[in-house]
N, C-alpha and C positions, 0 to 999 in steps of 0.2 A: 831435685828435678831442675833441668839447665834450662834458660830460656824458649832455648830450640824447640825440645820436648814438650812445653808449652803453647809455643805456635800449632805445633802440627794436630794437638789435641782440640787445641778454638776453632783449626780449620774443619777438623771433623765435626766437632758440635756443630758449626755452620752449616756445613752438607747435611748434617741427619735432619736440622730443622726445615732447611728448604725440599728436603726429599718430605719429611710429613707434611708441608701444605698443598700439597701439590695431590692430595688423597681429599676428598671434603667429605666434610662427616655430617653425619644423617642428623634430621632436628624438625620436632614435631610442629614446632611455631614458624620457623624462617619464614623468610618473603618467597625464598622458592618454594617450599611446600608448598603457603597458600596458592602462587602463581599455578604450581602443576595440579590445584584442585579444582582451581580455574577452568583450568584448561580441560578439563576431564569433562568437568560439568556442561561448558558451553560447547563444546564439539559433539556430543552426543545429541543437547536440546537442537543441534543446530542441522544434524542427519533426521532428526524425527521431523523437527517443519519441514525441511527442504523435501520430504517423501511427501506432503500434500503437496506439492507444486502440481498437480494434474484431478486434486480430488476436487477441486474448487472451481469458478468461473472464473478465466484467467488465471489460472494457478501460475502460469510460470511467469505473468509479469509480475503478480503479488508477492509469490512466494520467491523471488529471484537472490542466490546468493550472496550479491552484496549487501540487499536489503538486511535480510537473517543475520548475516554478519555484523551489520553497522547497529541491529536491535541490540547483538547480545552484549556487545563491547560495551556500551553505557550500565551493565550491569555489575556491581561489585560485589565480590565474593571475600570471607576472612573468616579466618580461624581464631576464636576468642577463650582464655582458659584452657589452654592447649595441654597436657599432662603427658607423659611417659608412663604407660602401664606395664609393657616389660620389653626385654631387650638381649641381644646376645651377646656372647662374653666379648667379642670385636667392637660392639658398639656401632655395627653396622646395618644392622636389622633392626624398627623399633614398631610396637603396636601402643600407637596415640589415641588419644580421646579429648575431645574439644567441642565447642559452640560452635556446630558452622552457619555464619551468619552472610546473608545473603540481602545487598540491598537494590530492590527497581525503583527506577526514574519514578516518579506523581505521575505524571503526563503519561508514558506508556501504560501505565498499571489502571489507570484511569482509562484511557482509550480498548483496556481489552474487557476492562467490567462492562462497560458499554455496549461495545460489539456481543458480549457472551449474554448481554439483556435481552438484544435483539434475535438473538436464537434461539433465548430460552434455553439459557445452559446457567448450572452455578455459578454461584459466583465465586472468586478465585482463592477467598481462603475458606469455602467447603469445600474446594477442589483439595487443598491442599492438607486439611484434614486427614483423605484418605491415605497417606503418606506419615501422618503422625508429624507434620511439620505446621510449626507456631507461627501465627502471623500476625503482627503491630504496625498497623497502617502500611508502608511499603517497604517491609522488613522482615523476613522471615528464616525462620531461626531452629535447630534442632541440633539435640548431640550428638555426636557419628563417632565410628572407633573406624581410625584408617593405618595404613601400614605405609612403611617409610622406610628403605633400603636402598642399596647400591645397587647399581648394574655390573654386571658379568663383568664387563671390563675394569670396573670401583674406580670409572672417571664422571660420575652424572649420580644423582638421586632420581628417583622414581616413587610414584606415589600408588597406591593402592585401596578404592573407597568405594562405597556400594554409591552410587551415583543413581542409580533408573528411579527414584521417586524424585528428587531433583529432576532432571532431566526433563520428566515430563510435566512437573510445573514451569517452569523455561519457556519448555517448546508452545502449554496453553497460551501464558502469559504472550508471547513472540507473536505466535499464530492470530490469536484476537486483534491483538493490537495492530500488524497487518491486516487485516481484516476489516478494519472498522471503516476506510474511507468507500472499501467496494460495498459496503452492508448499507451504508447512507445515503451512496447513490442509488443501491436497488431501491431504497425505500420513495425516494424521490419519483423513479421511477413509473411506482406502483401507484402512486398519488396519481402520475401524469396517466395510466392507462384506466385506472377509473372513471376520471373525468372525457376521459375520451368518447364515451357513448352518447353522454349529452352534449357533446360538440356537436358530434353526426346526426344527431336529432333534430341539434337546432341548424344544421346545415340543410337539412332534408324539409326545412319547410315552407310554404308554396313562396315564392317571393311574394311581400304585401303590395297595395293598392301604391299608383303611381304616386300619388298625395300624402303617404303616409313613408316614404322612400329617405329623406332629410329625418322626420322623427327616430324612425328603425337605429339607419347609422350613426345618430347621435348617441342610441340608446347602445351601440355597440362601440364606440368608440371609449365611453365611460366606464364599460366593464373593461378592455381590455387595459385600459392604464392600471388596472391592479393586476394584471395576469400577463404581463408586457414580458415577463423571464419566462414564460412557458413558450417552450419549442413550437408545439402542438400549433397552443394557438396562432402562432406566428405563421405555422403552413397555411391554414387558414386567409390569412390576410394575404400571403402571396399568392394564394391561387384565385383571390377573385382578382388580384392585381392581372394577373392571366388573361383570365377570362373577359372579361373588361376590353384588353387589348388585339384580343381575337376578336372582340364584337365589335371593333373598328369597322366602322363602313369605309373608309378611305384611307390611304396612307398619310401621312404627316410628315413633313419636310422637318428634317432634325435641326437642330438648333444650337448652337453654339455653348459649351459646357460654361456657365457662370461658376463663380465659385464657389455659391450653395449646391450647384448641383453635384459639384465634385465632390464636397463633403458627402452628401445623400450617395454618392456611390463608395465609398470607403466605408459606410455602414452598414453592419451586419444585420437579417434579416428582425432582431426583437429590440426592444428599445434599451441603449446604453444606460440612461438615468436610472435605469431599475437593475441593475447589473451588481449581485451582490457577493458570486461565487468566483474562486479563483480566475477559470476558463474565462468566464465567461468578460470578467475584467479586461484580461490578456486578451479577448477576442477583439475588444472594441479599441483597445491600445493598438492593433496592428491592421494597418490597410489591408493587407494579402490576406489575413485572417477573414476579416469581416467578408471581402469579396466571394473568401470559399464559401462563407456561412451564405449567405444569398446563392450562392452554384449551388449549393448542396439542396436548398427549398426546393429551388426549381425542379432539377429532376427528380426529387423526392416525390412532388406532385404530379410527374409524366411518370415513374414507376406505380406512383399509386392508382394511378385508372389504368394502368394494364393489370396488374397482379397486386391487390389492395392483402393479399397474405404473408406471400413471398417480402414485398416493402415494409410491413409492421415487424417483422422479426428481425427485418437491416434496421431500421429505425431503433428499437429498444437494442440491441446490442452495441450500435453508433453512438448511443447515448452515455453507455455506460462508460467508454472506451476514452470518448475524447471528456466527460469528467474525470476521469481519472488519471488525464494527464494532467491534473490542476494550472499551472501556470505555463508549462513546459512548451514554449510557441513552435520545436516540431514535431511534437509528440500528437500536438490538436492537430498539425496540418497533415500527417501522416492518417490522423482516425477521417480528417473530411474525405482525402484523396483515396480511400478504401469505400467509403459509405458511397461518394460520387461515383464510385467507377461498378460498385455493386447495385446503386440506382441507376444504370447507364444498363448494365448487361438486363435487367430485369424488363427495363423501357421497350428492350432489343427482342424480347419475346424469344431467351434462350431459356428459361426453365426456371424451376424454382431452385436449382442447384447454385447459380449463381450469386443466391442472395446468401449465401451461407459467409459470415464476416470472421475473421480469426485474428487476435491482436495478436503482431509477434513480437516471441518468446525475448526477455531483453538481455 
């Protein structure tokens, strides 16, 4: 065989081998299987949350796509002990079997046991139980037999796995853990409308003897420094500031802004030194904020003597709204300029339709 006949043979061997890699062959361990089981797992968990976006109170700023998304992504998924159980003569079709091992964040997994206390639901690895899937602190784990072939065209692999008990361990895990900041603030909530009765009790009773007027308010001023973050109370103290002001027998010649008094007007209506929640931090950080928070008292207190039912129902859903824009300075100022303009129409003696408040969808 002459040199020539040589070359043209190594050129052929060259072509046959660049024509085989160019085919990829199917494998039950690869980084793409796991990736494509990944991927199976988390788009599915990620269609079941995103369908409560409307079963819940504010479902669509909770439950909002990117959220679901940014949950599921911190979640890793991996095939451990992967095996080939059988396979066709091509080597194109394979039915695997393996550990599929599944790990969540502390933190998330933590944040959804929480919220599922609060509702009185299981907790996540009886959830997970029902599925016949293992769970070691935030680890869980089970064997699955899945299938691994080419596509029609034999340019991709594709995967093939019973995913719906996965899935909706995901979507609890997802769902909870969403869930937990709007669950805290209800409960915060609930605190604040219990105490509300004995507010109005002790509002409703006769004012004391003229001599006994310095003791009262000492005696009130003492309780409110422990209860200086509550809303509630705080209406309270602006509306005898009102009232006070309307009992003026004569007008008062204004006075030249000092620079304590400018301070006292960039404060929001409850005291900053006791300011322990994200909001409420961010409220007293920002001038424009605090000034809404004092707007917002005031007609909150001219909404409530006209329609005291219509205002309670803007008030607890205003509550809920601008904490749960934690830090975010105009997510809070977007909840006062709703609450304000829904304690404005309410003042306006157009209906109790007005006070109906809806955060929008994000």
């Amino acid at each position: 065989m002459n040199i020539k006949h040589i070359a043209i043979l190594f050129i052929a061997a060259l072509t046959l081998s660049g024509c085989a890699k160019q085919t990829p062959a199917t494998s039950c361990s690869s980084a793409d299987t796991e990736a494509l089981i990944a991927r199976i797992l988390t788009n599915q968990a990620a269609k079941l949350t995103t369908d409560k976006r409307y079963d819940y109170y504010e479902g669509s700023f909770v439950f909002g796509g990117v959220k679901i998304r940014a949950a599921l992504d911190q979640v890793q998924v991996a095939i451990e002990r992967a095996e080939t159980i059988k396979k066709d003569a091509d080597n194109n079709k394979k039915l695997c079997t393996g550990l599929l091992k599944i790990t969540v964040p502390t933190n998330m997994l933590a944040d959804a046991e929480q919220a599922r206390q609060l509702q009185n639901e299981a907790k996540i690895a009886e959830y997970a139980k029902q599925f016949n899937i293992e769970n070691n602190a935030n680890v869980f784990t089970q064997e699955v037999e899945y299938k691994v072939q080419l596509t029609s065209d034999g340019k991709k692999q594709e995967v093939d796995i019973e995913s719906a008990g996965w899935a909706n361990l995901l979507d609890q895990i997802v769902t909870f853990a969403l869930l937990k900041p709007t669950l805290d603030t209800q409960q915060v909530d609930q605190v604040r409308l219990n105490e509300q009765p004995k507010q109005e009790l002790e509002r409703l009773k006769p004012e004391p003897a003229e001599a006994e007027v310095d003791k009262v308010k000492a005696t009130q001023e003492k309780q409110g420094l422990e209860r200086l973050n509550e809303e509630l109370f705080e209406a309270e103290q602006v509306q005898k500031e009102l009232l006070q002001e309307q009992r003026a027998s004569a007008p008062v010649t204004p006075k030249p802004l000092s620079s304590a008094t400018t301070a006292t007007s960039a404060s929001p209506s409850f005291n900053c030194a006791k300011a322990t929640r994200d909001t409420e931090m961010t409220i007293c950080a920002n001038p424009d904020l605090a000034a809404l928070d004092v707007a917002n008292m005031k007609v909150y207190m001219k909404a409530k003597a006209t329609d005291a039912v219509a205002t309670k129902e803007i008030w607890k859903q205003s509550i809920k709204s601008k904490y749960a824009c934690r830090a975010d300075v105009e997510c809070i100022k977007a909840a006062y300029d709703q609450s304000i303009a829904s304690y404005g129409c309410v003042s306006a003696g157009r209906g109790s339709d007005c006070a109906v408040y809806e955060m929008s969808p994000e």
